[in-house]
TORBA-856207 format. One record per atom (N, C-alpha, C): residue in one letter; residue number from 1; x, z, y; chain. Coordinates in steps of 0.001 Angstrom, whole numbers, plus 524288, in hexadecimal, padded with zeros to 5 digits. Layout:
N
+----+-----+-------+-------+-------+----+
: aa :   i :  east :    up : north : ch :
+----+-----+-------+-------+-------+----+
:  A : NUM :     X :     Z :     Y :  A :
...
+----+-----+-------+-------+-------+----+
***
This chain:
117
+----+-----+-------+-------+-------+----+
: aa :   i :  east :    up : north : ch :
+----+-----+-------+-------+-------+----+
:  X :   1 : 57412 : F2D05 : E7880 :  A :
:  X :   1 : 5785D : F2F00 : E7B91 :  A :
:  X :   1 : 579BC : F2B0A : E7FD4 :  A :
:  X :   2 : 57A0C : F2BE9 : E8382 :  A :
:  X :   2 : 57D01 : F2A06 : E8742 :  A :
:  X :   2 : 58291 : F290E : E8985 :  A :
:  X :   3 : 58423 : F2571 : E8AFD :  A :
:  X :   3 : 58A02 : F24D6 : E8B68 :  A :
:  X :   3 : 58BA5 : F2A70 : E8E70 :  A :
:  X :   4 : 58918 : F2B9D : E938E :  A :
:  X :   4 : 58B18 : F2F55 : E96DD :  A :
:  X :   4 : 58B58 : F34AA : E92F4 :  A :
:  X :   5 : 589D5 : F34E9 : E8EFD :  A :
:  X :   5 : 5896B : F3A87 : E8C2F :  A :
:  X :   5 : 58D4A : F38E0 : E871E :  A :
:  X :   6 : 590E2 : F3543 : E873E :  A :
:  X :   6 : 594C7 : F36B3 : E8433 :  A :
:  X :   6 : 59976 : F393F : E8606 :  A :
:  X :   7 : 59B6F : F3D0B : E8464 :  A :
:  X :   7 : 59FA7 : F4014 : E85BC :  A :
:  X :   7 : 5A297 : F4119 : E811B :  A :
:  X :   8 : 5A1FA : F3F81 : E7D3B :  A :
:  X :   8 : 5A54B : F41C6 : E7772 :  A :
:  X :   8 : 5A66B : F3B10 : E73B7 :  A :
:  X :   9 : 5AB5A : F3CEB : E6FF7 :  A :
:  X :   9 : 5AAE2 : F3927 : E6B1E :  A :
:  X :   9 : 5A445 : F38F6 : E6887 :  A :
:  X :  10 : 5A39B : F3C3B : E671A :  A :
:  X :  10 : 59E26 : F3B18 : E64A0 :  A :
:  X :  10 : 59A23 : F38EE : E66ED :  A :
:  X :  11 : 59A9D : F3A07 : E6BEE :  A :
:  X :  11 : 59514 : F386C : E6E52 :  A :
:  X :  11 : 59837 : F323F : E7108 :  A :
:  X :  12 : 59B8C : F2F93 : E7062 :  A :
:  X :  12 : 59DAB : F2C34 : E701B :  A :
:  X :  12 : 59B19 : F28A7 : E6AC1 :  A :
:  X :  13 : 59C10 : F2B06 : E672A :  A :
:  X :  13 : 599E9 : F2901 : E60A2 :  A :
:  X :  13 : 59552 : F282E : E6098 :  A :
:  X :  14 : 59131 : F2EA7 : E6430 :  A :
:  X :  14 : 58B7D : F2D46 : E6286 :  A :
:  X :  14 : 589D7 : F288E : E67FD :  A :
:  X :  15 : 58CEF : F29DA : E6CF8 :  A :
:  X :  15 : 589B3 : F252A : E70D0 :  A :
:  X :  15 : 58AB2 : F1FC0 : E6C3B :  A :
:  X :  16 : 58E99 : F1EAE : E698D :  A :
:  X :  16 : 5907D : F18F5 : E67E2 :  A :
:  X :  16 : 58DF0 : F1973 : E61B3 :  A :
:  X :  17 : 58B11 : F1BD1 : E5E49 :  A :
:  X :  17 : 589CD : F1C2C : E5B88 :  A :
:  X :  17 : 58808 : F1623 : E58A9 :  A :
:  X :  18 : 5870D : F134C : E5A8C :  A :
:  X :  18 : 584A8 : F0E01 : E58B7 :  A :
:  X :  18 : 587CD : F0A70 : E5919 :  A :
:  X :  19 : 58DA8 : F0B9D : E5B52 :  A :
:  X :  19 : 59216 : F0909 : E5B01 :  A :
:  X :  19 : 5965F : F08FE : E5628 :  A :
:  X :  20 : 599F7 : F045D : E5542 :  A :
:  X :  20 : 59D59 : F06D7 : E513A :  A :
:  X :  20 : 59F29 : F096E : E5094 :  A :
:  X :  21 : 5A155 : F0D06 : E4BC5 :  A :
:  X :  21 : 5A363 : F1177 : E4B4A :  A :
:  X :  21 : 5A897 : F1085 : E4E34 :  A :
:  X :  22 : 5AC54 : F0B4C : E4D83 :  A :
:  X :  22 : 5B07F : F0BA5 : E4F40 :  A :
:  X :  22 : 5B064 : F0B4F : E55DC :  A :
:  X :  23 : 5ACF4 : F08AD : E5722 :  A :
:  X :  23 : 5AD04 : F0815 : E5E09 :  A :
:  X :  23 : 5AC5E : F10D6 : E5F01 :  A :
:  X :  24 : 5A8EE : F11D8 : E5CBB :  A :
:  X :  24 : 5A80C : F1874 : E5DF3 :  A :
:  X :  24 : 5ACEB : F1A4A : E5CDE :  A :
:  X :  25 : 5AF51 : F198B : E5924 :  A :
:  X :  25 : 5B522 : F1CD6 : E59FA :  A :
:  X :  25 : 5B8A0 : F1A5D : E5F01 :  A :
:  X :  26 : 5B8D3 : F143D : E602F :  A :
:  X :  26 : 5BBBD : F1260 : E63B5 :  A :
:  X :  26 : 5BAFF : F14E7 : E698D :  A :
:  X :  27 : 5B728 : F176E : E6A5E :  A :
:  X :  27 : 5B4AE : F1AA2 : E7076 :  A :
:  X :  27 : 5B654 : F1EE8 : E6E25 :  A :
:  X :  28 : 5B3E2 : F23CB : E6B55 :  A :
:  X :  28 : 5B663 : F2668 : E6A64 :  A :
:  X :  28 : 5BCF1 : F27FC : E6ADD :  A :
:  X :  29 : 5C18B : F24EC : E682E :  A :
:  X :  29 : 5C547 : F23AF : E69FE :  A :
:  X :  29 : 5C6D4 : F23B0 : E6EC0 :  A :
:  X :  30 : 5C54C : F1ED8 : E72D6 :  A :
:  X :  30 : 5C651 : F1E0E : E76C1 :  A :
:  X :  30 : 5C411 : F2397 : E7B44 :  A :
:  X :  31 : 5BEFB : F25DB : E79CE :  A :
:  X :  31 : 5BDAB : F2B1E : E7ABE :  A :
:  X :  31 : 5C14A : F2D78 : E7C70 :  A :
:  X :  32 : 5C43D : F2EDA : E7760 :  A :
:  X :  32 : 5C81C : F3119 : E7613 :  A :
:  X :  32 : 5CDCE : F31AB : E7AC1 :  A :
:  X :  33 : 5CD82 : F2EFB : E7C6D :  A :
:  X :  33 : 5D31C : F2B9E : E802F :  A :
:  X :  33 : 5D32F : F2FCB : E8592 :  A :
:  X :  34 : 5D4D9 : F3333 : E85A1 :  A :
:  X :  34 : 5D59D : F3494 : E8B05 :  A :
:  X :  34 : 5D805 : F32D4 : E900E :  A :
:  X :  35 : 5D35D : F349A : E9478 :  A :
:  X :  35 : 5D64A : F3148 : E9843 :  A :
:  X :  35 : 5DD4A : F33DE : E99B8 :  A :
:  X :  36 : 5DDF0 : F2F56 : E9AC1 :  A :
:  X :  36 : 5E32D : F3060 : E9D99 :  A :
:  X :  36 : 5E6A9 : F2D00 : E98A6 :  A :
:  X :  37 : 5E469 : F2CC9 : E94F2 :  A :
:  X :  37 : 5E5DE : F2A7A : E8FAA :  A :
:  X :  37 : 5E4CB : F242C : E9017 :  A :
:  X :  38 : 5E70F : F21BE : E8B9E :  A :
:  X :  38 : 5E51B : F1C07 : E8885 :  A :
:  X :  38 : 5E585 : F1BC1 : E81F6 :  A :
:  X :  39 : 5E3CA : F18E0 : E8000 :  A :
:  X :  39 : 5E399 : F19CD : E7B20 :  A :
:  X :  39 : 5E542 : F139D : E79C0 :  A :
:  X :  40 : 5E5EA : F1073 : E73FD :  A :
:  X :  40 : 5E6F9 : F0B7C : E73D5 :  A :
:  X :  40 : 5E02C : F09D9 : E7213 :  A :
:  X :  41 : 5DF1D : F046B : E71B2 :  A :
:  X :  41 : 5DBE2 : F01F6 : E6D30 :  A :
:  X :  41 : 5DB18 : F03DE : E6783 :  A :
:  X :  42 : 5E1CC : F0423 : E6567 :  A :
:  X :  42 : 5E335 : F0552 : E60E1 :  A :
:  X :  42 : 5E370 : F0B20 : E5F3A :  A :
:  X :  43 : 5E444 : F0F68 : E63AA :  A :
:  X :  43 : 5E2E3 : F133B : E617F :  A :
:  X :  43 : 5DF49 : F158F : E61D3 :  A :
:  X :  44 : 5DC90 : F1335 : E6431 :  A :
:  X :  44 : 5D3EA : F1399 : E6430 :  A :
:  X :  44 : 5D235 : F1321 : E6127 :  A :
:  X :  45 : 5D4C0 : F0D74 : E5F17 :  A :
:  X :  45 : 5D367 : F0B62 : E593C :  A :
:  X :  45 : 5D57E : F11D7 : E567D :  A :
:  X :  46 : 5D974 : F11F3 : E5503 :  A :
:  X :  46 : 5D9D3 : F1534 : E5157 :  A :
:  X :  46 : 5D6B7 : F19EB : E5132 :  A :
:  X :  47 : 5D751 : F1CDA : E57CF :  A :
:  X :  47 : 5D25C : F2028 : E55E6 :  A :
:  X :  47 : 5CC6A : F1EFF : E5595 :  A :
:  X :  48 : 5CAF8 : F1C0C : E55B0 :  A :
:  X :  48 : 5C755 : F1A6A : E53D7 :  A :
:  X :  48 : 5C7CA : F1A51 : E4D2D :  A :
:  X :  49 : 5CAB2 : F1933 : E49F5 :  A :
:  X :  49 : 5CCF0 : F188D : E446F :  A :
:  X :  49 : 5CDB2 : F1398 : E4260 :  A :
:  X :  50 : 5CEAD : F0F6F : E4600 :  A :
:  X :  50 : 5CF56 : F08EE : E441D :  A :
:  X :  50 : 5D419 : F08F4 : E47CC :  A :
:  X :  51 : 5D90F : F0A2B : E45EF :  A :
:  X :  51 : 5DE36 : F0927 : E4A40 :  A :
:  X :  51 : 5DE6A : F024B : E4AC5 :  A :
:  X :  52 : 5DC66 : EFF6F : E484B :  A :
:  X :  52 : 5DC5B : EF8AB : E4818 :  A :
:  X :  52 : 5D99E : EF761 : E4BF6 :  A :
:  X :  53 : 5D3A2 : EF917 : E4C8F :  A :
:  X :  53 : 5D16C : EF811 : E4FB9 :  A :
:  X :  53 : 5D1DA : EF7F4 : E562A :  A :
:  X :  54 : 5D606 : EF595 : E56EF :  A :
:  X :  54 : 5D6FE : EF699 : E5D8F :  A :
:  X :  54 : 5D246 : EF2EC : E6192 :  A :
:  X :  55 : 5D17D : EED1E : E5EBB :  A :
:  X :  55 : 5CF72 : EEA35 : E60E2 :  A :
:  X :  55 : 5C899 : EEC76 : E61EE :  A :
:  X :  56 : 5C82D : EED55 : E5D75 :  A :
:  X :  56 : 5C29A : EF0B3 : E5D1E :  A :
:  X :  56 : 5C063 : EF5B2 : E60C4 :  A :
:  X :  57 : 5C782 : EF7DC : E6056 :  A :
:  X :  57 : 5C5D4 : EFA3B : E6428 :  A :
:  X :  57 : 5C5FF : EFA8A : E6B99 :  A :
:  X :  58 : 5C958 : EF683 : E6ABC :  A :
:  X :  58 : 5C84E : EF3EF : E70E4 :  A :
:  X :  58 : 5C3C1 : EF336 : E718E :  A :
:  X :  59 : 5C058 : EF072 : E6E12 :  A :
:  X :  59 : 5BAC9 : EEC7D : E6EE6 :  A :
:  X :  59 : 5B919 : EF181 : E6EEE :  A :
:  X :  60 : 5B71B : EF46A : E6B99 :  A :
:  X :  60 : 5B52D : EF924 : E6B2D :  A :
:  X :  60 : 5B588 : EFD1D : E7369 :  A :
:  X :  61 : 5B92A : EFC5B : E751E :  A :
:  X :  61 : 5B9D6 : EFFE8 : E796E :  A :
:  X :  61 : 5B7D2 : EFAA9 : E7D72 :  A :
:  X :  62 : 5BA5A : EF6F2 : E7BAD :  A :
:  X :  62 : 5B833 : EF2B2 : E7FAD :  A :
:  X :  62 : 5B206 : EF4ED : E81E8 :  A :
:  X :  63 : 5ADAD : EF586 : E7B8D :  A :
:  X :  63 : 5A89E : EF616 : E7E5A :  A :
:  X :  63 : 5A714 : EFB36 : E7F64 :  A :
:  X :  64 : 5ABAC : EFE5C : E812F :  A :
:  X :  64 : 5A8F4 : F0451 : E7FE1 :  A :
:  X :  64 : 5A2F8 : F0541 : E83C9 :  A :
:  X :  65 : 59FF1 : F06C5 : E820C :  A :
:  X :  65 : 59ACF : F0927 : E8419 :  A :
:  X :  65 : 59BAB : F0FA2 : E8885 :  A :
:  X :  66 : 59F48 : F10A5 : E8712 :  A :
:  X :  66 : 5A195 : F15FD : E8813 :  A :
:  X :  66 : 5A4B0 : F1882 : E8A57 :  A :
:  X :  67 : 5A67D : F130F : E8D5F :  A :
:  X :  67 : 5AA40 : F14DF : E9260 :  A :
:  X :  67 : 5A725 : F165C : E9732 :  A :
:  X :  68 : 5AA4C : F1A4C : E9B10 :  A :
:  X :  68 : 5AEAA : F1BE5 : E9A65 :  A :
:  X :  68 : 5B0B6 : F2141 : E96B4 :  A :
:  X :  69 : 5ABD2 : F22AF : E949A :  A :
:  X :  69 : 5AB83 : F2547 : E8EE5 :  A :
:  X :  69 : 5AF02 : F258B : E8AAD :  A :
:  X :  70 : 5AF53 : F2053 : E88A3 :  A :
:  X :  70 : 5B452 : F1F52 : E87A9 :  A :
:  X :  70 : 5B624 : F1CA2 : E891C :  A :
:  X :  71 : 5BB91 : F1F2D : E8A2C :  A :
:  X :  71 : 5C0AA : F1BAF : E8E9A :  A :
:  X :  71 : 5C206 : F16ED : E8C21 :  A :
:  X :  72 : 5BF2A : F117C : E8AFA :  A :
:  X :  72 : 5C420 : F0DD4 : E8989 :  A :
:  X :  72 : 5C7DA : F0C60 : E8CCB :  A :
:  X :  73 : 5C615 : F0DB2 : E8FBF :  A :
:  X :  73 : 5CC16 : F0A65 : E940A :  A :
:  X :  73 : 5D04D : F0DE0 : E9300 :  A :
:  X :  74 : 5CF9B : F10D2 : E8FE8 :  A :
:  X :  74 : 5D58D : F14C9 : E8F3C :  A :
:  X :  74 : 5D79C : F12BE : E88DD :  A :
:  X :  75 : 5D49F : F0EE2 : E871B :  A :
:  X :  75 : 5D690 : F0C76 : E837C :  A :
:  X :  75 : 5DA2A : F05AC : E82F5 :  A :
:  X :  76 : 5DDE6 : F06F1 : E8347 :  A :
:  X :  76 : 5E3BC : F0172 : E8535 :  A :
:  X :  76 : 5E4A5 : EFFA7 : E7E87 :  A :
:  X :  77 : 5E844 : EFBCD : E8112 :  A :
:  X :  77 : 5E9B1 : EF717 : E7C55 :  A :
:  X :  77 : 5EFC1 : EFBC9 : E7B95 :  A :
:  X :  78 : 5F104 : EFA10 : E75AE :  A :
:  X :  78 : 5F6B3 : EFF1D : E74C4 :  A :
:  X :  78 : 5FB9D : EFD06 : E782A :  A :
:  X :  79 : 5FA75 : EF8EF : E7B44 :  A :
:  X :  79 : 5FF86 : EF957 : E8041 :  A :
:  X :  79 : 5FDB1 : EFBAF : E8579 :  A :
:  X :  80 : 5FA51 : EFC44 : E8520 :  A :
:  X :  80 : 5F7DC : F0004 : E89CB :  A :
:  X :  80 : 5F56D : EFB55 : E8D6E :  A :
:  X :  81 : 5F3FA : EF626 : E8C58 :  A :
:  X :  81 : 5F0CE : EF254 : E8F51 :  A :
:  X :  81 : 5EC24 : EF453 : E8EF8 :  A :
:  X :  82 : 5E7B1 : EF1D6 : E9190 :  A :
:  X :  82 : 5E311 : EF1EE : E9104 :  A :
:  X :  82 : 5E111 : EED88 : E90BF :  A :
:  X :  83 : 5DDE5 : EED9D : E8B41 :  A :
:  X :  83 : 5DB90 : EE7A0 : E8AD4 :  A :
:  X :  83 : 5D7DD : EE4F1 : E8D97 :  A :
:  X :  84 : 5D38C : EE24D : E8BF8 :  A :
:  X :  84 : 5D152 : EE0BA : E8EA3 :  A :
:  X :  84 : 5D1B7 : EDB37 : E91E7 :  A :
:  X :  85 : 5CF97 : ED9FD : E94CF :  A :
:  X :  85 : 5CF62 : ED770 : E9B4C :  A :
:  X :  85 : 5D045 : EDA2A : E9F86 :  A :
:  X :  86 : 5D2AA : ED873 : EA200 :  A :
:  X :  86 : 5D723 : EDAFB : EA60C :  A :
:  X :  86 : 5D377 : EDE6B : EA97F :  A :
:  X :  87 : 5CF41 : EDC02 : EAACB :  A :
:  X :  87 : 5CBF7 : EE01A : EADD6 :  A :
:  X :  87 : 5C9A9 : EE594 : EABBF :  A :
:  X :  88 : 5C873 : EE4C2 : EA6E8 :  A :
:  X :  88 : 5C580 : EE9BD : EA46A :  A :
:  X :  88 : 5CD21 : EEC88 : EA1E7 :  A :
:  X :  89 : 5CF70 : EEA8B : EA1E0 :  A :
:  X :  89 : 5D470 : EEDDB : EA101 :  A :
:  X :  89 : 5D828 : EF0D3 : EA678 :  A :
:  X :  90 : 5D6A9 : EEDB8 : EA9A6 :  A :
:  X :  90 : 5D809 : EF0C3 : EAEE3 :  A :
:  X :  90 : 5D27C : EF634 : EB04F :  A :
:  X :  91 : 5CEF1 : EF620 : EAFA1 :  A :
:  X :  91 : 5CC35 : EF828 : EAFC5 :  A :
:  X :  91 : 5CD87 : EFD20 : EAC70 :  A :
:  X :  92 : 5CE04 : EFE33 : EA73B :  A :
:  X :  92 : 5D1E7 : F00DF : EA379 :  A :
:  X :  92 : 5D7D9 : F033C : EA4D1 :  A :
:  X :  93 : 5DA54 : F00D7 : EA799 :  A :
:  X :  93 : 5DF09 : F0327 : EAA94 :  A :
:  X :  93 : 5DF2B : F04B3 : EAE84 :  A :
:  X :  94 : 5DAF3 : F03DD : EB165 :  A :
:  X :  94 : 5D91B : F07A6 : EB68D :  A :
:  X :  94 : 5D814 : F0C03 : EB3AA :  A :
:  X :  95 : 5D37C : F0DB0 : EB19E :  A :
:  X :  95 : 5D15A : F10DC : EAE45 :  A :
:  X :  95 : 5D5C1 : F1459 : EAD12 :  A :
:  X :  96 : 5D8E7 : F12A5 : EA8AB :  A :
:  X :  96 : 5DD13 : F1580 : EA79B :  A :
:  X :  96 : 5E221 : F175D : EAAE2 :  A :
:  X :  97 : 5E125 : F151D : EAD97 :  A :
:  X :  97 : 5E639 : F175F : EB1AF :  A :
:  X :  97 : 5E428 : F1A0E : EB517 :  A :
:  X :  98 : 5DDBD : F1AB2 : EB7AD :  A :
:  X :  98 : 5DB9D : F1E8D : EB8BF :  A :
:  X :  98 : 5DC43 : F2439 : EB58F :  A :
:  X :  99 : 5DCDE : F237E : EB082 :  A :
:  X :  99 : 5DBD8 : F2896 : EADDA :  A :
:  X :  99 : 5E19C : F29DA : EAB43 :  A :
:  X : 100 : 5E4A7 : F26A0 : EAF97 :  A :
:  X : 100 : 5EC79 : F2A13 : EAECE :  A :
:  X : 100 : 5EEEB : F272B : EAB05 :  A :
:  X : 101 : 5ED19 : F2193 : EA90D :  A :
:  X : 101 : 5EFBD : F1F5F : EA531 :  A :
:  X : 101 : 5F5AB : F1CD4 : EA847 :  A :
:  X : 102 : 5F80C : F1C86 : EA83F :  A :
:  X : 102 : 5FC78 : F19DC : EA8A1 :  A :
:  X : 102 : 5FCC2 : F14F6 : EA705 :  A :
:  X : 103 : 5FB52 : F10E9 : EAA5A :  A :
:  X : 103 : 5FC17 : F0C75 : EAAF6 :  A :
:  X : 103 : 601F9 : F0886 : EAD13 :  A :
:  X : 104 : 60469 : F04E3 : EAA1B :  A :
:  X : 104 : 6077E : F0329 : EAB29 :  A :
:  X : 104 : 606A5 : EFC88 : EA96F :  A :
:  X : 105 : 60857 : EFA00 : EAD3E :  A :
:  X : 105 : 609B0 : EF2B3 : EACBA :  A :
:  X : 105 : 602FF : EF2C2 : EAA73 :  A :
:  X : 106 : 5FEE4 : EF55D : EABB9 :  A :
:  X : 106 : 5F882 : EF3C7 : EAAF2 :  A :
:  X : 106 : 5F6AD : EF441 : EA498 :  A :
:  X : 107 : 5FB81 : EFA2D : EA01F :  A :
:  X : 107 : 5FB0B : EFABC : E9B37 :  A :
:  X : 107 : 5FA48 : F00BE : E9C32 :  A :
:  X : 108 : 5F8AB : F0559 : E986F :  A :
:  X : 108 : 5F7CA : F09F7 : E989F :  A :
:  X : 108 : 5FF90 : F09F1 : E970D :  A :
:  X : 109 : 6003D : F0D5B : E99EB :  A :
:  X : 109 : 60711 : F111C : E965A :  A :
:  X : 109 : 60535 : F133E : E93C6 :  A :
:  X : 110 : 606E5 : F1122 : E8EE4 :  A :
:  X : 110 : 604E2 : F1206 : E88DF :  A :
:  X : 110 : 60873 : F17B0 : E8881 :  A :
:  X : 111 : 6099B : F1A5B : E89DA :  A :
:  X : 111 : 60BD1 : F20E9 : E88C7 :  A :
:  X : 111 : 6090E : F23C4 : E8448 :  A :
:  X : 112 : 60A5B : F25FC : E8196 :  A :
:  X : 112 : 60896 : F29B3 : E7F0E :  A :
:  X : 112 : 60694 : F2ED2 : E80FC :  A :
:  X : 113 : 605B4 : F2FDB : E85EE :  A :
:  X : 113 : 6035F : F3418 : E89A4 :  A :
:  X : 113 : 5FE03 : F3196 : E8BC0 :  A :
:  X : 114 : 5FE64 : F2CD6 : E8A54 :  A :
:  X : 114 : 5F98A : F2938 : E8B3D :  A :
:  X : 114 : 5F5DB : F2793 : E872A :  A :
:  X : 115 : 5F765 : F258E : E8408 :  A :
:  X : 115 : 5F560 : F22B7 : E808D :  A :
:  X : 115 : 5F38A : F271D : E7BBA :  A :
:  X : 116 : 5EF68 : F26AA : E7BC5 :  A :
:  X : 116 : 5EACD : F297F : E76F7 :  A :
:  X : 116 : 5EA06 : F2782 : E7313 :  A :
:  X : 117 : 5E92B : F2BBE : E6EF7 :  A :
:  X : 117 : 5E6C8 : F2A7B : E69F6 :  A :
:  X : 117 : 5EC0F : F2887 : E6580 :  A :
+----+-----+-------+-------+-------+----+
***
């Protein structure tokens, strides 16, 4: 399979098949995130099914194979920062404020009309 021929959760699972089970739910998840949306670390983690795992799942999106496939940049820290190094996190808030996020003082407005999952 080829990256350009994923369009679904599953074919998300079978392109990553040789990956961990938990990194495959962490894309999946983030999949999941509609634009115009953000989601946290922590509730990626959870849907994924490890709500602990936030760090994992940063690292986990850090290397995604699968963007812009799957959106990590629509995935923020639970105050609405973006982690990282300042360059690849400005890069992420362009992104998202392209796709109608509401940006304030350089954090997502954590709203509940916003924030997924």
């Amino acid at each position: 399979m080829r990256k350009a021929d994923v369009k679904t959760d599953k074919d998300i699972v079978e392109y990553l098949k040789d990956w961990p089970e938990f990194e495959r739910k962490v894309y999946v998840a983030a999949f999941k995130i509609p634009r115009g949306k953000v989601s946290t670390y922590q509730r990626v983690a959870k849907m994924a099914g490890n709500p602990r795992a936030c760090r994992a799942t940063a690292n986990a999106l850090h290397k995604n194979p699968l963007y812009p496939i799957v959106p990590c940049h629509r995935v923020v820290r639970a105050d609405g920062s973006f982690g990282g190094d300042e360059k690849r996190a400005a890069g992420r808030r362009k992104h998202v404020r392209e796709e109608g996020v509401p940006i304030k003082n350089g954090k997502v407005d954590m709203s509940d009309d916003i924030v997924f999952g």
